[in-house]
TORLO-543901 format. One record per residue (C-alpha): residue in one letter; x, y, z. Coordinates in steps of 0.25 Angstrom, whole numbers. Layout:
<code=A&x=X&y=Y&z=Z>
...
//
This chain:
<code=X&x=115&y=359&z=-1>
<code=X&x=109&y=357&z=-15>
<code=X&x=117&y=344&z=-17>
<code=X&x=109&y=340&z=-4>
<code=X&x=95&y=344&z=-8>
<code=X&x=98&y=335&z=-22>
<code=X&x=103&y=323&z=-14>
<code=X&x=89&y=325&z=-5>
<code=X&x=82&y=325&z=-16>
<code=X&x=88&y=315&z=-24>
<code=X&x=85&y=307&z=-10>
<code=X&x=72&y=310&z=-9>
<code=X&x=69&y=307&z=-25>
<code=X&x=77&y=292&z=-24>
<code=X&x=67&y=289&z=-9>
<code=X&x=54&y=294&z=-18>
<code=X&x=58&y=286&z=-29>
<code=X&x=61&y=274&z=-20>
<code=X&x=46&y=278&z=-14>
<code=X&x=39&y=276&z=-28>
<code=X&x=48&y=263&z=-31>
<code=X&x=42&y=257&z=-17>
<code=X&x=29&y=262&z=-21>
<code=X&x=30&y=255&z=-35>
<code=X&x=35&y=245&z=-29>
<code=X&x=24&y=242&z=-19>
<code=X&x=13&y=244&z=-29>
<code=X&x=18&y=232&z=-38>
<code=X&x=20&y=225&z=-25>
<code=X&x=6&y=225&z=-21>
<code=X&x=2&y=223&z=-35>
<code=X&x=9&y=211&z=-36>
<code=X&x=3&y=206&z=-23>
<code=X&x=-11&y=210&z=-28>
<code=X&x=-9&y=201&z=-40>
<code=X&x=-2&y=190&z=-32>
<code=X&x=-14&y=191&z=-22>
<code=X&x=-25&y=192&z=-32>
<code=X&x=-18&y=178&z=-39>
<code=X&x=-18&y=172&z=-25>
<code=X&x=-33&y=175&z=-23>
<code=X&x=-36&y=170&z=-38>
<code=X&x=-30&y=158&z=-34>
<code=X&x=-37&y=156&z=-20>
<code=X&x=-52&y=161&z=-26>
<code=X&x=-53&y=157&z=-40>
<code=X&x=-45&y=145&z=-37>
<code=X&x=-36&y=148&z=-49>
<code=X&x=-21&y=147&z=-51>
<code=X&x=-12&y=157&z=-46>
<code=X&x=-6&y=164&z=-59>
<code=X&x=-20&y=164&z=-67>
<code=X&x=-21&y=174&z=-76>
<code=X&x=-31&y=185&z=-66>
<code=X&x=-35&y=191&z=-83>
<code=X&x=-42&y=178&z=-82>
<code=X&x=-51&y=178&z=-69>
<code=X&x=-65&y=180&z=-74>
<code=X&x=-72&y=195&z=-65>
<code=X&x=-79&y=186&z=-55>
<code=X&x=-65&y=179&z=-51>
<code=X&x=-59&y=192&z=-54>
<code=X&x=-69&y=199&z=-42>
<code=X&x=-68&y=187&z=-33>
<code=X&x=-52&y=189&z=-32>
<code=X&x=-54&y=204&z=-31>
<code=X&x=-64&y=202&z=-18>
<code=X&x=-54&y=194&z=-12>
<code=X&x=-44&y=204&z=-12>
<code=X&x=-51&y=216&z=-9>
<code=X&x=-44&y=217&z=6>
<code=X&x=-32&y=217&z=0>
<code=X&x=-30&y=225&z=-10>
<code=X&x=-39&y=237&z=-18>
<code=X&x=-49&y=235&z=-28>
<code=X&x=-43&y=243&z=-39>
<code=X&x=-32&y=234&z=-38>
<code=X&x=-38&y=222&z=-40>
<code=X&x=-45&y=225&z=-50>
<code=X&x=-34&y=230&z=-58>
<code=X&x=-27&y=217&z=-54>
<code=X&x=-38&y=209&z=-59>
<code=X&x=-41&y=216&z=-72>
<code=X&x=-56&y=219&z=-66>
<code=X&x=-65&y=232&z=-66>
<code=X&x=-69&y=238&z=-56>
<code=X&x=-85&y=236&z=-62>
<code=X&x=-82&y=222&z=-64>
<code=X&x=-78&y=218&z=-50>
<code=X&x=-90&y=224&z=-43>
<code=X&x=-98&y=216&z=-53>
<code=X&x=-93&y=203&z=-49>
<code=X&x=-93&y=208&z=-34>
<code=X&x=-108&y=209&z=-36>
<code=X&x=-109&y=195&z=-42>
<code=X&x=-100&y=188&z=-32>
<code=X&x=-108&y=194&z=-19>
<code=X&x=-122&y=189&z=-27>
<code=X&x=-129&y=177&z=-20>
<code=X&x=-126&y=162&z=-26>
<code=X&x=-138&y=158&z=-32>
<code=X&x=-130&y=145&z=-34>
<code=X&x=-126&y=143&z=-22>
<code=X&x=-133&y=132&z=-16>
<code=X&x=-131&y=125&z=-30>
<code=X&x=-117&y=127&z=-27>
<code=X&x=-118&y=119&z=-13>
<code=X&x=-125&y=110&z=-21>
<code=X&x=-115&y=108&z=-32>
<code=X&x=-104&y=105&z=-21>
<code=X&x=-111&y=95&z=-14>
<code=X&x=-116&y=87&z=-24>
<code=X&x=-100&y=86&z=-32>
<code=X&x=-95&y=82&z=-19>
<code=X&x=-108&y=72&z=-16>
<code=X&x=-100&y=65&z=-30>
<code=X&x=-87&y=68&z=-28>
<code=X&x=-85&y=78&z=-36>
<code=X&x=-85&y=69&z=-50>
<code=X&x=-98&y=77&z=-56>
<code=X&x=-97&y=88&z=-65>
<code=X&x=-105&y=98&z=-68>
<code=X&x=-116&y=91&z=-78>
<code=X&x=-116&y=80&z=-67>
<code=X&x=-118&y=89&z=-53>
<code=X&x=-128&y=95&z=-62>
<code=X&x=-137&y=83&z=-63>
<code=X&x=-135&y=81&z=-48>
<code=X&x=-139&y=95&z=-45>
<code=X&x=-151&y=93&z=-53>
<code=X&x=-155&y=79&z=-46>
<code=X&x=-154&y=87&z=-33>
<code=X&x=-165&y=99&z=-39>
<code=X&x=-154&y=109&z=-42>
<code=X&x=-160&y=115&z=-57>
<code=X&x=-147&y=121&z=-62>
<code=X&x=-139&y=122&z=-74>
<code=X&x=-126&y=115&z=-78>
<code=X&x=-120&y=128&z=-81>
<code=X&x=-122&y=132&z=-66>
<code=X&x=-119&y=121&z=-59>
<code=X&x=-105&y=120&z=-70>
<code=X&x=-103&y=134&z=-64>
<code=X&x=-103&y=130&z=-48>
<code=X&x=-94&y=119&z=-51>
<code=X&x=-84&y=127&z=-56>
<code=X&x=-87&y=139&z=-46>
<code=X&x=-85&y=129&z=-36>
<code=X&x=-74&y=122&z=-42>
<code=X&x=-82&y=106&z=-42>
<code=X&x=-72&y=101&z=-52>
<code=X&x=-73&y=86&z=-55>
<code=X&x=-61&y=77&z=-55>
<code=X&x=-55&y=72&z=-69>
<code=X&x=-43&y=65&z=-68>
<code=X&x=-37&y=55&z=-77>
<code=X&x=-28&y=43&z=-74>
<code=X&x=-23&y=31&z=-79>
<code=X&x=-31&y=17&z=-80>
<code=X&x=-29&y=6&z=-75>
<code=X&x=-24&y=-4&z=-87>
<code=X&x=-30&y=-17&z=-86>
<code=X&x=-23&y=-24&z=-98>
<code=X&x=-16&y=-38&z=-96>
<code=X&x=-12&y=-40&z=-111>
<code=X&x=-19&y=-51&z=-121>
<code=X&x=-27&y=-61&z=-111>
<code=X&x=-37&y=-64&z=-121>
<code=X&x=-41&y=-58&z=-134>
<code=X&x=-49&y=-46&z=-134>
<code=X&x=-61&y=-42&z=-139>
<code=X&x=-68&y=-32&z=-148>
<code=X&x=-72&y=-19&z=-144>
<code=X&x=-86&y=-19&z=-145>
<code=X&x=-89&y=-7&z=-138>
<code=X&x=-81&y=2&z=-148>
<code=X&x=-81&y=14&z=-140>
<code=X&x=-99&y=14&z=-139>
<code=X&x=-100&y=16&z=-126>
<code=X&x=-116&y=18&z=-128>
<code=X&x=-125&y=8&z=-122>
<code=X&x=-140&y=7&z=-127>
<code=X&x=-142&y=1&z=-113>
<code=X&x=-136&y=-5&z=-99>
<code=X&x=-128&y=-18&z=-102>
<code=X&x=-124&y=-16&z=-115>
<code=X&x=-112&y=-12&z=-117>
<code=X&x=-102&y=-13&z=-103>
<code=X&x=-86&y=-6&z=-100>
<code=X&x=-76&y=-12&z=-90>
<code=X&x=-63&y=-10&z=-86>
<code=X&x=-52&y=-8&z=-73>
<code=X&x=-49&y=4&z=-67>
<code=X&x=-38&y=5&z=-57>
<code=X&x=-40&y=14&z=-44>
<code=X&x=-27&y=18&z=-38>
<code=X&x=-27&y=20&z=-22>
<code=X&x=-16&y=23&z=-11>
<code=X&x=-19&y=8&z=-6>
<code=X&x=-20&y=0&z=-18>
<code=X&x=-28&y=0&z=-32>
<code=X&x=-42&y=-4&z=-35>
<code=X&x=-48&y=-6&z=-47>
<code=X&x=-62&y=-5&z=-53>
<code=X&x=-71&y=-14&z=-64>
<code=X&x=-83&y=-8&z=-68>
<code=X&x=-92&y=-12&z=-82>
<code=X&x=-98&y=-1&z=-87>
<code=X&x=-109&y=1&z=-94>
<code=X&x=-110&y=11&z=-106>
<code=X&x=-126&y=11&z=-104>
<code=X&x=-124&y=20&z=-92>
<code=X&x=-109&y=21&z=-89>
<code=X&x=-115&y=13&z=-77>
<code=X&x=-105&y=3&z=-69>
<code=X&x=-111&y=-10&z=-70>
<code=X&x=-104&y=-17&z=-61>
<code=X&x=-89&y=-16&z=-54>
<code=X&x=-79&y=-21&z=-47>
<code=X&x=-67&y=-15&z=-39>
<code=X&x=-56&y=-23&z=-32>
<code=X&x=-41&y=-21&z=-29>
<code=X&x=-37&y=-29&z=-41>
<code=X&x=-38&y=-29&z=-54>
<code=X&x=-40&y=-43&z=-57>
<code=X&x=-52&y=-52&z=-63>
<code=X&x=-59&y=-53&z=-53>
<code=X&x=-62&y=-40&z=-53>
<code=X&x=-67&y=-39&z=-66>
<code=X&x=-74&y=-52&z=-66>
<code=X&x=-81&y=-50&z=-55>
<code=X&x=-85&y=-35&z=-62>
<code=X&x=-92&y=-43&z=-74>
<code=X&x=-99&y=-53&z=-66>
<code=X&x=-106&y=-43&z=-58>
<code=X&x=-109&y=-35&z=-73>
<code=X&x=-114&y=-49&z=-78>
<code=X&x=-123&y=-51&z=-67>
<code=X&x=-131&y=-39&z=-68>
<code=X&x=-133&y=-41&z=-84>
<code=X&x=-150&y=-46&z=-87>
<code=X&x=-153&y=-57&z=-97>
<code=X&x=-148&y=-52&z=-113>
<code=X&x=-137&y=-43&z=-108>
<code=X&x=-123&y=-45&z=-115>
<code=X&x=-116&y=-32&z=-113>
<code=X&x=-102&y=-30&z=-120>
<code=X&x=-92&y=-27&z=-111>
<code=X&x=-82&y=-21&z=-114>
<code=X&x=-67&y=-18&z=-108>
<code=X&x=-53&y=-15&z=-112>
<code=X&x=-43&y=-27&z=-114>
<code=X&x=-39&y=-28&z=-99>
<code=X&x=-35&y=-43&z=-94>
<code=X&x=-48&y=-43&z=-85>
<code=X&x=-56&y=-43&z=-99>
<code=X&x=-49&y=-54&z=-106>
<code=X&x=-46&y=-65&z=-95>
<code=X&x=-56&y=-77&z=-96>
<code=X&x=-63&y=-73&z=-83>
<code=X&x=-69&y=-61&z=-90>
<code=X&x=-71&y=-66&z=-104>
<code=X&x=-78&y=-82&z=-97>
<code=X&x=-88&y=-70&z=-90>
<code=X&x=-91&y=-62&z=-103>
<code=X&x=-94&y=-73&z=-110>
<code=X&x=-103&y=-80&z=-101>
<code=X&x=-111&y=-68&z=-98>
<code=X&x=-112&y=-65&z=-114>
<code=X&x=-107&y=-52&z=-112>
<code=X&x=-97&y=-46&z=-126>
<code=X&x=-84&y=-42&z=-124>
<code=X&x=-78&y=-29&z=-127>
<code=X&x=-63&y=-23&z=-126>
<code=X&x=-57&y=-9&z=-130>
<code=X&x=-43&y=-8&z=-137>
<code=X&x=-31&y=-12&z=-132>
<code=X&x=-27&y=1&z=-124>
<code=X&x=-38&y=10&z=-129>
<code=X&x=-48&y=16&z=-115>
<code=X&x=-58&y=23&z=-126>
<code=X&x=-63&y=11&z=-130>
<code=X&x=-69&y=8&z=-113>
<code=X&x=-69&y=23&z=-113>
<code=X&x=-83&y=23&z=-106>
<code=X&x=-76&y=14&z=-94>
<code=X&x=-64&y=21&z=-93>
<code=X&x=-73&y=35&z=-93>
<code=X&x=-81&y=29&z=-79>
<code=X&x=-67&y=26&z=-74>
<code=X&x=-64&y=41&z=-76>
<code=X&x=-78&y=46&z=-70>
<code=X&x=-75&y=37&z=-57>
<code=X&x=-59&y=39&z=-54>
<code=X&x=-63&y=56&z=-57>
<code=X&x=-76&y=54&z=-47>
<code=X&x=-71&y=46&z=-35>
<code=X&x=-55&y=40&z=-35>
<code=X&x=-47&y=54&z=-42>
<code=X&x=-45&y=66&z=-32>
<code=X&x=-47&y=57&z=-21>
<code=X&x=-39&y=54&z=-10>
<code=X&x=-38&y=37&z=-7>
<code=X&x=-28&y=38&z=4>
<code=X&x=-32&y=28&z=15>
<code=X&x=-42&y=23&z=6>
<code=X&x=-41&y=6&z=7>
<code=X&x=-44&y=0&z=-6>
<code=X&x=-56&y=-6&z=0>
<code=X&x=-62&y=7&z=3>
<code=X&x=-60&y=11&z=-10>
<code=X&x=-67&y=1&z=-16>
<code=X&x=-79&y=3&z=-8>
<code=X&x=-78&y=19&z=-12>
<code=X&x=-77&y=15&z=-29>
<code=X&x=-87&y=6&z=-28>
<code=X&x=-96&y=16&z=-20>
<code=X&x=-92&y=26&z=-31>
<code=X&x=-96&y=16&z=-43>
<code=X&x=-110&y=14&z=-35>
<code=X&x=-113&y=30&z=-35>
<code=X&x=-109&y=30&z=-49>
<code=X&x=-119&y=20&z=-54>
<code=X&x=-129&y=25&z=-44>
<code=X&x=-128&y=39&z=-43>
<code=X&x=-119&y=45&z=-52>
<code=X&x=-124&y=54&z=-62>
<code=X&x=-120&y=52&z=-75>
//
């Protein structure tokens, strides 16, 4: 009889030990699904990779994540998840349920990024808040562009290379890196740039002018012969008033150095100028309006089904609203 009451008992001991492993069990469980849900809800709120470092979450994105999961799961956990007092979060809570006394200027601020494609930053949507009446800061309109995440594009890729080898000597630099122009037709840029499309490529000659980063004139077609930059200059030649001689300067492509080009120069009195063998700082303010433009209207963009004459008639658009409209 004895030995039976120890074999119970030893029974009941191994189930309640099984009991409390099962509760332990079950309590690191649900912890470990707190922290996976409160990583998931991180990622789909704050818009932040799953795996951040929660010690890292400032209180507000800290009491945003904990609102969310309030149905599921008790406050005294999640705040013990997320490092965060009890004070604190009722703080924040009172914040986040305040009016928005920048919401219209939000609204604002999205329509007028998408009206430009999404290629002005701050300082810029700034000024076109301000041409539209709005009196704010930089700081605040800074601040609803991150809170609404209007990020402009920056992407960087390769140029188009335009040089044919030793057609004709070339020439000095005489711009020397001085991109400043005490006025308009003074001192003039060029060079090719390439535009890659599903259907074919198109290429762009604009002349510059470093009195106002301005496009003079251009010229886009599908090849990137002389034609397209002769035709380029004539246009630039045949807007110049009496006494102008602007230098113009390139980099040592072929289209600068076959007779057509230099026959044109002289005629129109106009000085030649060419950067280094292989060295883009020396056009650095042509190649920086090449960057502005690809970033603003061709990168991020989808051109499938787009025919190359279609995009011609969208860049040339573009360079119109640039000159026109653009603020710079």
């Amino acid at each position: 009889m004895n030995a039976l009451r120890v074999e119970n008992a030893a029974l009941v001991e191994a189930v309640e030990s099984l009991r409390r492993e099962n509760m332990e069990l079950e309590k690191t469980r649900h912890r470990l699904q707190l922290e996976v849900d409160v990583l998931k809800k991180v990622d789909e709120i704050l818009k932040k990779e799953e795996g951040v470092n929660l010690n890292n979450l400032s209180i507000r994105e800290k009491a945003a994540v904990i609102d969310a999961l309030r149905n599921a799961y008790r406050l005294k956990e999640l705040l013990d998840c997320l490092h965060l007092s009890k004070s604190s979060y009722f703080y924040q809570k009172r914040v986040l349920n305040r009016p928005d006394k920048y919401q219209n200027l939000r609204q604002e601020s999205r329509e007028a990024f998408a009206a430009v494609n999404g290629c002005y930053g701050y300082r810029r949507l700034h000024a076109a808040l301000k041409g539209l009446g709005r009196n704010v800061s930089e700081k605040v309109v800074r601040h609803a562009m991150k809170e609404d995440r209007l990020v402009v594009r920056n992407i960087r890729r390769r140029h188009y290379n335009s040089y044919l080898g030793k057609i004709s000597p070339a020439v000095p630099n005489l711009i020397a890196r001085d991109f400043h122009a005490e006025k308009p037709n003074e001192k003039w840029l060029t060079d090719i740039t390439e535009f890659r499309l599903p259907v074919g490529k198109v290429y762009l000659s604009p002349i510059i002018d470093c009195f106002d980063s301005m496009a003079v004139t251009w010229a886009i077609r599908t090849s990137p012969n002389a034609r397209l930059v002769n035709s380029m200059l004539d246009a630039a030649i045949s807007g110049l008033q009496e006494g102008e001689r602007p230098i113009l300067h390139s980099d040592r492509g072929g289209h600068y150095r076959w007779p057509g080009w230099i026959q044109r120069m002289r005629a129109a009195g106009l000085r030649r100028s060419m950067s280094a063998k292989g060295c883009p700082p020396d056009n650095a303010a042509c190649e920086g309006f090449f960057g502005r433009l690809k970033n603003e209207m061709f990168y991020g963009v989808s051109w499938e089904g787009v025919s190359l004459r279609q995009f011609i008639s969208i860049l040339d658009s573009y360079l119109h609203w640039y000159n026109r409209k653009r603020i710079k």
